[in-house]
N, C-alpha and C positions, 0 to 999 in steps of 0.2 A: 640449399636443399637439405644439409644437413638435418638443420634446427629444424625446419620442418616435419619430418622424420623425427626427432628428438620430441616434437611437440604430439604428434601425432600417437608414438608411444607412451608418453605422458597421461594426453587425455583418456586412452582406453585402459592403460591400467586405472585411475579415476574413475568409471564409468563401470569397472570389475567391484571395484571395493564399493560402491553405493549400491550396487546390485546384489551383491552379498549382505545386503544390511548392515556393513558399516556405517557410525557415525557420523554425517559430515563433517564433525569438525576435526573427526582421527581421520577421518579419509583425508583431508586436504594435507595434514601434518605428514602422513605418511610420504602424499605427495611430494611434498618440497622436502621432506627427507631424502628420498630415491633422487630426485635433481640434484643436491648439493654435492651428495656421495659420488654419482656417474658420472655428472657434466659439469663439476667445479672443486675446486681446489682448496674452498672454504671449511675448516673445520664444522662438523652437521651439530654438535652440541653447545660450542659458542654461540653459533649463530639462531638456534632455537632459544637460547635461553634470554637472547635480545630482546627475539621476534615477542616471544611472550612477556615479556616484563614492560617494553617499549606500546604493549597494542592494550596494556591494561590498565595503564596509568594515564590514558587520554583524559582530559577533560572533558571532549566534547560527550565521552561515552557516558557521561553522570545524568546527559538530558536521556537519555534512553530508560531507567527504570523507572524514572519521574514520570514520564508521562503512560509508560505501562498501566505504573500503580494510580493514576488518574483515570484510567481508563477502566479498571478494577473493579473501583470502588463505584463509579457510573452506571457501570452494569449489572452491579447488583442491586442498584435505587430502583425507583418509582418513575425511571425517566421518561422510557418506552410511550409507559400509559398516560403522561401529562403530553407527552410531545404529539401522541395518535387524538386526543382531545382537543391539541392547542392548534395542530395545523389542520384538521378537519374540516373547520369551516370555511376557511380559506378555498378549498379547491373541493366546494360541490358543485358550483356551478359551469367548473372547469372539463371540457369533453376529458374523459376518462375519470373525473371524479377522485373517488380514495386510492386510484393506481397510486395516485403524486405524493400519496404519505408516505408508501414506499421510498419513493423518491427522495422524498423532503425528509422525511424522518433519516433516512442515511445516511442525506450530507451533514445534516447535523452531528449526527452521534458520529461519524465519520472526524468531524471538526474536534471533538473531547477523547474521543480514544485511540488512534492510529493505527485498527486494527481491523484487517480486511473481517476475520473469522468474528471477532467480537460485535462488528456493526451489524453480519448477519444474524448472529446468533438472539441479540438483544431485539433487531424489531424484527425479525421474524416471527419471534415467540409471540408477539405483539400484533401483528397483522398477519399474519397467512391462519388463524382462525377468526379472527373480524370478516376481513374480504369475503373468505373462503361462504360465511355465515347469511353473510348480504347478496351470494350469487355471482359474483365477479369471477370473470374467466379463469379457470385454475391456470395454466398457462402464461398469464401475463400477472398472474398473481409473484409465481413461481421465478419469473424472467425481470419483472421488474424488482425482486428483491436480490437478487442472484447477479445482477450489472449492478445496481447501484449500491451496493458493498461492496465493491470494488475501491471504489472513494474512501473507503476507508487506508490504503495506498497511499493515495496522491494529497487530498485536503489535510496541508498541516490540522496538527502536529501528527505529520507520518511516522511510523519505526521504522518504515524502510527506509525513509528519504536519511534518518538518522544513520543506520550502516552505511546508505553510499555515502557520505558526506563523512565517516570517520575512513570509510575503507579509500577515500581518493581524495582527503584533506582537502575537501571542500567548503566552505561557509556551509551550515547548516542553517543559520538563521536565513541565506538567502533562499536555499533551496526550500527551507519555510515558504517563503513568500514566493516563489517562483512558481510553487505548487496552486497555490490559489483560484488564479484568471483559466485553467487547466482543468482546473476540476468546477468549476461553476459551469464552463465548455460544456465537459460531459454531460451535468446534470441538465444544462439548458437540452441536449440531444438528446437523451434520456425522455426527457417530459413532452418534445415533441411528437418524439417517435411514438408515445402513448397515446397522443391526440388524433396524429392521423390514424393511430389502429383503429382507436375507438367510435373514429368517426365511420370507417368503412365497417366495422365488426360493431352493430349497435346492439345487436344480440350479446356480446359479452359483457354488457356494463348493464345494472341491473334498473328496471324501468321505473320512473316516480319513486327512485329513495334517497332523492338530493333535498335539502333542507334550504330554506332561504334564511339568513341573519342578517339583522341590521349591522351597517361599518360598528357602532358600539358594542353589539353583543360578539361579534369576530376578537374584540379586545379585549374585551374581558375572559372571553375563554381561553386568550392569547394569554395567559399572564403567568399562568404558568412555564412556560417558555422563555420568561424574561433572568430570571435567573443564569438559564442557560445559555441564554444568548450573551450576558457580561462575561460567562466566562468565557465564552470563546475571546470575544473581544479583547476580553481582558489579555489573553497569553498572546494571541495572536499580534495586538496589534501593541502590544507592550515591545515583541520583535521587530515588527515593521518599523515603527519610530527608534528603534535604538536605545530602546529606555532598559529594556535585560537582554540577557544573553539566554539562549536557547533554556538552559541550564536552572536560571535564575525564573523564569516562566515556567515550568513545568515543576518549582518547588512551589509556586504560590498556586500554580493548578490544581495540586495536589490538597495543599489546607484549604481550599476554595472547595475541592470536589466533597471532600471529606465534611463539608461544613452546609452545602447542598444537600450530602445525605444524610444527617444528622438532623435539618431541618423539615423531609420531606419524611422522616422517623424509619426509613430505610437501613439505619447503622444500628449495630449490635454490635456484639462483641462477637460472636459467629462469623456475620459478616466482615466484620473487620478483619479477622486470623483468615479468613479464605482470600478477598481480596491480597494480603499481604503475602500469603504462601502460592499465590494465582503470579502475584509480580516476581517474587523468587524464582521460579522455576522457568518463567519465560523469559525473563532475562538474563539468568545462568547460560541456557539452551541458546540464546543469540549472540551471550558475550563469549561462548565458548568457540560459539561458528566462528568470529570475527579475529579471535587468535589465532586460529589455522590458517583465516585466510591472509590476515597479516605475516604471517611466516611464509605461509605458499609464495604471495607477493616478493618477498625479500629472496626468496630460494632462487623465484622466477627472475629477477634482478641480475642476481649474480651468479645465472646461464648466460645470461643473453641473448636469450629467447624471446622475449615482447619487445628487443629493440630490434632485433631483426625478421622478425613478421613484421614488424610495423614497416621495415624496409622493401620486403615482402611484398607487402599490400600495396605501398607507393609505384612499386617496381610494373605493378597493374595496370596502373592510371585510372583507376575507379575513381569516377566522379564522385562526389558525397552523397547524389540521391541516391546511385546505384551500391554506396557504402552501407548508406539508412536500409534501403528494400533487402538486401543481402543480411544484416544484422535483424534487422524483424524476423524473416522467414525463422533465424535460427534462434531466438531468444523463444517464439514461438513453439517451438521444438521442444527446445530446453525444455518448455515451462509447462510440457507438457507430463513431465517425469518427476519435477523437481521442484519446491515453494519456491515462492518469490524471493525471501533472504537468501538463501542455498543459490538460485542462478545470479544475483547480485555481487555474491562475494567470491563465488568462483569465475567470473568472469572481467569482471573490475582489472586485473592485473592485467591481464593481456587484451582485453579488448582497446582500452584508455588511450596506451602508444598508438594507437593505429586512428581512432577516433582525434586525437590533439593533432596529429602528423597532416590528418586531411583537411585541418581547419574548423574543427566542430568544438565550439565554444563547452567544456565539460561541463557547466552548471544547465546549458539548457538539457545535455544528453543524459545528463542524472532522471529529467523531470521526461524526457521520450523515455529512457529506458525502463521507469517506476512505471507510466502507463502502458508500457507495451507488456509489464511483466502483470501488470492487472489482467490480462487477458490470462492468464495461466490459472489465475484464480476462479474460471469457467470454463476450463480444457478438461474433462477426462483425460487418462484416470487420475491426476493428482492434483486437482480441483477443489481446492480446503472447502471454497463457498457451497463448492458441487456437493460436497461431504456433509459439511455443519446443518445446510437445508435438506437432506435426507435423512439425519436425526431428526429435522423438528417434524418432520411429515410421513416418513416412511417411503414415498416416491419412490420408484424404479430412479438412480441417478443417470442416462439414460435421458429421460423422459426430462428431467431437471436442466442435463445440455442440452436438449433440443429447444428447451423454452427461452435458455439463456442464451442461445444463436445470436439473435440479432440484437442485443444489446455485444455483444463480442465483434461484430461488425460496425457497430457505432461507437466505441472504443477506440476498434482502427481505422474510422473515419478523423477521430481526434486526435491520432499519431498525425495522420496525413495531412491534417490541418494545420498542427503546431510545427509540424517541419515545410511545412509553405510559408508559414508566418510565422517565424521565429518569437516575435514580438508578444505574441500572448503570452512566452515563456519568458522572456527578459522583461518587458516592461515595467514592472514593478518593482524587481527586486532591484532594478537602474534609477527610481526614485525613490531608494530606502535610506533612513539614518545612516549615520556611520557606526 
């Protein structure tokens, strides 16, 4: 009961200093400061100067600005308007029509930049004045851009799948690949859930402004797309075969992206200095978080506090779904205060012991915990997605969560799914290279 109590004061001084506007990443360090001094025996400046030298010379950490900076320079191209062009014809004939470019357009851009805020920001700018133009439900305009930016999370190449995967010495490249079958999930639920709106709701989809194309003229307008579809391919599936390392795919994404917007006459020198001072600062700001929580981690270590919750927890007998249901409610919570990196890296240390103790395979719980933390990213109040689409529109945000409801409900349909069937999260990354 002690450590309990020890954990318990732990957390709410934590919860003091992020509420005061401390930094997470001084907030964490303070953290594991205040533990090593009270509840161990470990000198606190040897041990800090490990924790930070040790969490910044990973390797795996070099795939993390690579594909920032891929992601960068994407979104300052011509991508948007070739992708709203290239998948258009595709899905007019489809009940809900241009809802699916939403859709489609996210997972895409989703797949080249791994950034929830960035997939919004880039087709929104792009579609919520088309739709909006054409008569399409504000609402579903709103909800389907707002869920499926989320994907920008889960569909390698993620940033976040990148932190859990350095914060819990995980393969990165599988949690690449474990991501995949997860997020195709969503977006197949996504584009359902559009059809039957659209079908009961015929008033929101606008009357005779669907186009017919022949299968050749769909290709040719498709062609622009082609581009971008090698380079997903290209990084992604350079991983999946074994042929590079996370690391090594996100340097040739990078001359690949750079070489995309040079050819579509998207690159200046303007844009290039922004793109590269856009990659600095965000990856400063994530690699900074990741050293505090690597230190917290190592502080938390040697208390002995994550090995005896995790004793704790057993000492319960919680079965594992009633582990999963218990860990949603509260990541939920969390992610309702806190971004997605910030609840990943604060909770990683102590949640792990308890999760590996109950039998939960860590690579599948990396790829539950990335999409249960996509739900945070349409929570008021600290809703990035809820944010980035109230610049592009001005909306009540408010009115933004009430649109992006039930896509936050089909989300946690896909939690519920993938921990019924584990399988759509291991299956692939169980027939990958070596």
């Amino acid at each position: 009961m002690e450590m309990i109590w020890m954990s318990l004061l732990l957390l709410c001084l934590l919860l003091v200093f992020l509420a005061a506007g401390l930094w997470v990443a001084f907030s964490l360090t303070t953290i594991g400061c205040i533990a090593l001094y009270f509840f161990s025996g470990i000198p606190v400046g040897d041990s800090l100067s490990t924790a930070f030298y040790s969490a910044s010379v990973s390797w795996d950490l070099a795939a993390l600005p690579m594909f920032i900076w891929m992601g960068e320079v994407l979104f300052r191209s011509r991508l948007s308007e070739e992708m709203f062009r290239g998948i258009s014809p595709w899905v007019g004939k489809v009940p809900g029509r241009l809802l699916h470019t939403n859709i489609i357009g996210c997972g895409i851009f989703a797949a080249i930049s791994g950034s929830s805020a960035a997939t919004a920001a880039t087709i929104g700018k792009m579609s919520i004045p088309e739709l909006s133009q054409r008569g399409y439900n504000k609402n579903q305009i709103l909800g389907t851009l707002a869920g499926s930016a989320t994907l920008g999370l889960l569909i390698p190449p993620s940033i976040i799948l990148i932190v859990y995967g350095v914060a819990t010495e995980q393969s990165i490249a599988r949690l690449f690949v474990a991501g995949i079958l997860p997020g195709l999930l969503l977006m197949a639920l996504f584009g359902g859930y559009v059809m039957i709106w659209s079908l009961m709701n015929p008033s929101g989809i606008p009357a005779g402004e669907a186009e017919s194309f022949s299968f050749a003229e769909k290709v040719r307008r498709s062609r622009p797309l082609v581009p971008v579809m090698l380079l997903i391919i290209g990084v992604i599936g350079s991983i999946y075969a074994g042929l590079a390392s996370p690391t090594e795919s996100a340097a040739i994404g990078v001359a690949l992206a750079h070489l995309l917007s040079w050819k579509s006459g998207s690159m200046n020198w303007t844009t290039f200095v922004k793109g590269l001072m856009g990659t600095v600062k965000t990856s400063s700001m994530i690699a900074f978080i990741l050293v505090g929580a690597h230190f917290l981690t190592s502080s938390m270590g040697f208390t002995g506090i994550p090995r005896e919750l995790a004793a704790w927890i057993n000492t319960l007998g919680l079965e594992p779904y009633m582990l999963l249901m218990a860990l949603t409610l509260f990541f939920i919570l969390l992610g309702c205060f806190l971004d997605g990196i910030s609840v990943v890296v604060l909770t990683t240390s102590v949640i792990l012991p308890m999760v590996e103790a109950a039998g939960i395979d860590p690579l599948w719980f990396g790829i539950y915990l990335v999409t249960v933390v996509e739900m945070s990213q349409i929570t008021p109040p600290v809703g990035f997605n809820l944010f980035v689409i109230q610049g592009l529109t001005g909306e009540n945000i408010l009115r933004i969560a009430w649109a992006a409801l039930p896509y936050f409900l089909l989300i946690l349909s896909g939690v519920v799914l993938i921990t019924l069937f584990p399988e759509i999260v291991t299956y692939l990354p169980g027939k990958m290279g070596n």
